[in-house]
C-alpha positions as CSV (number, residue, x, y, z in Angstrom):
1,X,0.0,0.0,0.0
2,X,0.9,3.4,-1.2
3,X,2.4,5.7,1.6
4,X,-0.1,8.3,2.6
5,X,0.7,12.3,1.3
6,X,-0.8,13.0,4.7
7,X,-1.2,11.5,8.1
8,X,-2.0,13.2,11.2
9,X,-1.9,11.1,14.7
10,X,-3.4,12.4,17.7
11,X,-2.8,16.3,16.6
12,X,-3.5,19.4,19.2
13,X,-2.7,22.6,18.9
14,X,-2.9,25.6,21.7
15,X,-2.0,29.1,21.6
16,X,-0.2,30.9,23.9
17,X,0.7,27.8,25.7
18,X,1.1,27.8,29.8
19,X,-0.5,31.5,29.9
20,X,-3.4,32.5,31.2
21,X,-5.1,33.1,28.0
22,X,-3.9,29.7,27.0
23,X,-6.4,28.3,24.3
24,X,-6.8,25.0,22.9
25,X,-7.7,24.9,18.9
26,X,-6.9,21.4,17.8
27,X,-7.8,18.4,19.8
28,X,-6.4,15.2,18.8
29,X,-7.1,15.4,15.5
30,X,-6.9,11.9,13.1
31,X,-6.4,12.4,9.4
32,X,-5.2,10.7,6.6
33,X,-4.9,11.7,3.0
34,X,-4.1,9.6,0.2
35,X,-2.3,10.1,-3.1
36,X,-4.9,11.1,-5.5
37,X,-7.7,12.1,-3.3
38,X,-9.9,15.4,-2.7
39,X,-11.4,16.1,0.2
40,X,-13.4,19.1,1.1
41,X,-12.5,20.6,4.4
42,X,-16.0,22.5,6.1
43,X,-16.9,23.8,9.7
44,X,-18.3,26.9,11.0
45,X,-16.0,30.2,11.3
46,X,-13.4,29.3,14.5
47,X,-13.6,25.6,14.1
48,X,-9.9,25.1,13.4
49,X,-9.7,24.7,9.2
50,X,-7.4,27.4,9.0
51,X,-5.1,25.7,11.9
52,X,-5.5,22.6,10.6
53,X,-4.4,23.5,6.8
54,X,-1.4,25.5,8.5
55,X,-0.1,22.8,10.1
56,X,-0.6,20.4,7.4
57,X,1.2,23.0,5.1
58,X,4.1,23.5,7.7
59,X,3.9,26.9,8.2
60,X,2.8,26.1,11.9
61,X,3.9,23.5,14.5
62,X,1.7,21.0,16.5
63,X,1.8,21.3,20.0
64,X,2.0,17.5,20.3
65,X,0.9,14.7,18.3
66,X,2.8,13.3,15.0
67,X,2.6,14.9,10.7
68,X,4.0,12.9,8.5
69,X,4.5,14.8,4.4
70,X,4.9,11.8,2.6
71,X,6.5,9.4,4.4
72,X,8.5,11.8,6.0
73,X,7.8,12.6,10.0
74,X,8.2,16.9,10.9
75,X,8.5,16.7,14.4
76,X,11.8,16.6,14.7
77,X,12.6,19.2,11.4
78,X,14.3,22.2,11.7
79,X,13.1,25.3,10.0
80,X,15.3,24.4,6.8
81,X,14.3,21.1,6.2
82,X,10.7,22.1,6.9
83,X,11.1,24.8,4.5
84,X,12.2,22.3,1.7
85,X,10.1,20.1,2.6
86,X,7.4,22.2,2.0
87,X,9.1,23.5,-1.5
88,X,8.9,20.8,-3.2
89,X,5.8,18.5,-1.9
90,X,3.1,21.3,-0.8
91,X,1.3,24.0,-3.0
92,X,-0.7,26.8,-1.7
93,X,-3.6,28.6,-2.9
94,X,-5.7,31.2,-0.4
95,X,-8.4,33.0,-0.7
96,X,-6.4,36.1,-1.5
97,X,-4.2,35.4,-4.9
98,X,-1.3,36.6,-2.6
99,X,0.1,37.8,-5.9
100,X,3.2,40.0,-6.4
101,X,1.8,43.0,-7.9
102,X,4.8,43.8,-9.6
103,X,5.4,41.1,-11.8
104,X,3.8,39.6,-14.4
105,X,1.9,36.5,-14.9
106,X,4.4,34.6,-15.8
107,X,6.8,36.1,-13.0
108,X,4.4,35.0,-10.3
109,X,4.1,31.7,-11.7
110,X,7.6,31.1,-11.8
111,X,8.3,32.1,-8.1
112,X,8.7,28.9,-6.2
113,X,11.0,27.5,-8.9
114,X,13.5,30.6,-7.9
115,X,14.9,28.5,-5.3
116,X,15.6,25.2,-7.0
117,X,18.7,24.8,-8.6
118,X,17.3,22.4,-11.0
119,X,15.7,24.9,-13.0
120,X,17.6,27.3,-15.3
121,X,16.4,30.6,-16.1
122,X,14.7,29.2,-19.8
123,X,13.0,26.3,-17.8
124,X,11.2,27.9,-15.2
125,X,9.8,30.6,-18.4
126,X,8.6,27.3,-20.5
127,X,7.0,25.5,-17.7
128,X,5.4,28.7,-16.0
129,X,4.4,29.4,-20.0
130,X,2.9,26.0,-20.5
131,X,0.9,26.1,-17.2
132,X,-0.7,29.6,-17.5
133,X,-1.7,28.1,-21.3
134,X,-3.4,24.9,-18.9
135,X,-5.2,27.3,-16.9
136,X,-6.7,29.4,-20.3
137,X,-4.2,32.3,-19.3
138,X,-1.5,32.2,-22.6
139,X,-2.9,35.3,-24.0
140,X,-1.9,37.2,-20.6
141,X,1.1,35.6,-19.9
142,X,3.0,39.3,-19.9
143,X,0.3,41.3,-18.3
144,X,0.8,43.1,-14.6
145,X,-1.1,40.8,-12.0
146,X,-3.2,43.9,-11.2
147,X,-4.6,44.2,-14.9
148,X,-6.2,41.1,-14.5
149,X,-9.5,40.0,-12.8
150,X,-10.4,38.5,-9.9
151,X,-11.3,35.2,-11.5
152,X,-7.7,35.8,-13.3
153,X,-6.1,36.5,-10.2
154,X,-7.0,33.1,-9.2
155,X,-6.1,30.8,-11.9
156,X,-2.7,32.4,-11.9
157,X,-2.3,31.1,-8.3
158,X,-3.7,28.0,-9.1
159,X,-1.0,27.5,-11.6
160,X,1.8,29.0,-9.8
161,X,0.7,26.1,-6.9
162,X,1.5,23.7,-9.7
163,X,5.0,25.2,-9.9
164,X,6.8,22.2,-8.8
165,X,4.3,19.4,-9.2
166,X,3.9,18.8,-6.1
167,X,1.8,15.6,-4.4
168,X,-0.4,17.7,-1.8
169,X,-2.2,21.0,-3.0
170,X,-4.2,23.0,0.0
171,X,-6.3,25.5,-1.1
172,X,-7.7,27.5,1.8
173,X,-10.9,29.6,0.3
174,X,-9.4,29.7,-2.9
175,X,-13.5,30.5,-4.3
176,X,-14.4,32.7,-1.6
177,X,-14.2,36.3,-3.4
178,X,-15.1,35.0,-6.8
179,X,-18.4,35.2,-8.7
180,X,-20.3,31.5,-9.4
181,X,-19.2,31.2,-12.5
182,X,-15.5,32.0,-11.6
183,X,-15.6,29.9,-8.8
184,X,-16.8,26.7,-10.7
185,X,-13.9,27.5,-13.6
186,X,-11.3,27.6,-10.3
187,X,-12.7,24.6,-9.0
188,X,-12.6,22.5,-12.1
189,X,-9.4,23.6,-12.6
190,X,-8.4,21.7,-9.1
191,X,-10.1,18.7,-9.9
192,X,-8.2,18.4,-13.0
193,X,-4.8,18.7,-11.6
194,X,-6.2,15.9,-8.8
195,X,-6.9,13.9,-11.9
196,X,-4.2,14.5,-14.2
197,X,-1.3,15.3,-11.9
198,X,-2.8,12.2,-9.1
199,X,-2.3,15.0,-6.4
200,X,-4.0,14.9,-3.1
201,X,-5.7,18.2,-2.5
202,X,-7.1,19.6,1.0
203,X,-9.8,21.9,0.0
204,X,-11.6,24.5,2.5
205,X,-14.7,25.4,1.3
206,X,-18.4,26.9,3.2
207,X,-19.5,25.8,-0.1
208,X,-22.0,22.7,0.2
209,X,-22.2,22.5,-3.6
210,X,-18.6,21.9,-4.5
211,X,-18.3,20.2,-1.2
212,X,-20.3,17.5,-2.5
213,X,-18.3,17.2,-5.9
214,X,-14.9,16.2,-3.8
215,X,-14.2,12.4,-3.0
216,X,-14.7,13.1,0.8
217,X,-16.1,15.6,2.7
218,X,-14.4,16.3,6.5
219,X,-16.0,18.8,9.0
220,X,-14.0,19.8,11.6
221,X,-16.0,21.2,14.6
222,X,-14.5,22.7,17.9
223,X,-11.1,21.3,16.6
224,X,-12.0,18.0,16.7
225,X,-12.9,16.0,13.2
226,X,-16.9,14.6,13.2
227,X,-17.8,11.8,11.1
């Protein structure tokens, strides 16, 4: 059997730990996420998604408990390894593009390949090329960020999370700000980089419709996961 992108065991989380105003967000939270699968992540504002994705994404610690990135167990991981780590396996999306407004398309998609030595200059221009073409965006390959729309916006970041192919895509809102129409286009586009790519893909949604077009649907409520 296949070695899960993502397994949580026994998570919590508290902030501002051993103070006063100590508070508990995560509590013992069970998860596992298999190559190839989406899952829709839903809950009431304050329920712990956001924690949750953070942690899963590494840009926040457990408290205690054990996250394994395929195959490979954080606990122990300094900040660098954590950092490449989460370079080459994790792609983010949000619900704010988090676009660099001064730089083109093709610029922002070619961000997280700046670091990696196995891409030359020509490389990370044909593959950020070929992925804003997957996404519908060739024609605006060279225009600012901030020229485009919102609906735009987006599929640039989608494409820029598929930077470095990586296994596990968390998108956290990523259809929150858009119009229907626009949000079913950057949904679709997910589901067929899940499909086509065999990426496992965390996505936060209040939306029961596309909810109920993922593989599995998990609601986390007062930090715990229900069934």
């Amino acid at each position: 059997m296949a070695e899960p992108v993502v397994s949580l065991r026994d998570v919590h989380k508290a902030f501002n730990l051993g103070l006063p105003n100590e508070t508990q967000v995560l509590h013992g939270i069970d998860l596992t996420l298999a190559r190839g699968e989406f899952c829709a992540v839903m809950g009431p504002s304050g329920s712990g998604k956001s924690t949750l994705l953070n942690i899963v994404g590494l840009l926040d610690r457990p408290t205690s408990g054990s996250l394994r990135i395929c195959g490979e167990e954080t606990r122990l991981l300094d900040e660098r390894s954590l950092t490449r780590l989460r370079g080459h396996n994790i792609g983010f999306i949000f619900q704010y593009h988090n676009l660099l407004a001064g730089f083109t398309a093709l610029e922002n998609v070619a961000m997280p390949m700046l670091g990696d030595a196995g891409f030359s200059r020509d490389d990370m221009a044909q593959r950020a090329a070929a992925l804003l073409e997957s996404v519908g965006l060739a024609k605006w390959r060279d225009s600012m960020v901030t020229q485009l729309s919102g609906g735009q916006q987006q599929r640039v970041a989608v494409a820029r999370s598929l930077a470095m192919d990586p296994p596990l895509l968390l998108a956290d809102e990523p259809t929150g700000n858009l119009d229907t129409r626009s949000a079913d286009a950057v949904f679709e586009l997910l589901r067929k980089a899940n499909r086509e790519r065999g990426m496992a893909v965390l996505f936060v949604t209040h939306n029961p419709e596309l909810a109920g077009r993922c593989d599995r649907i998990i609601q986390v409520v007062d930090g715990m996961i229900r069934d």
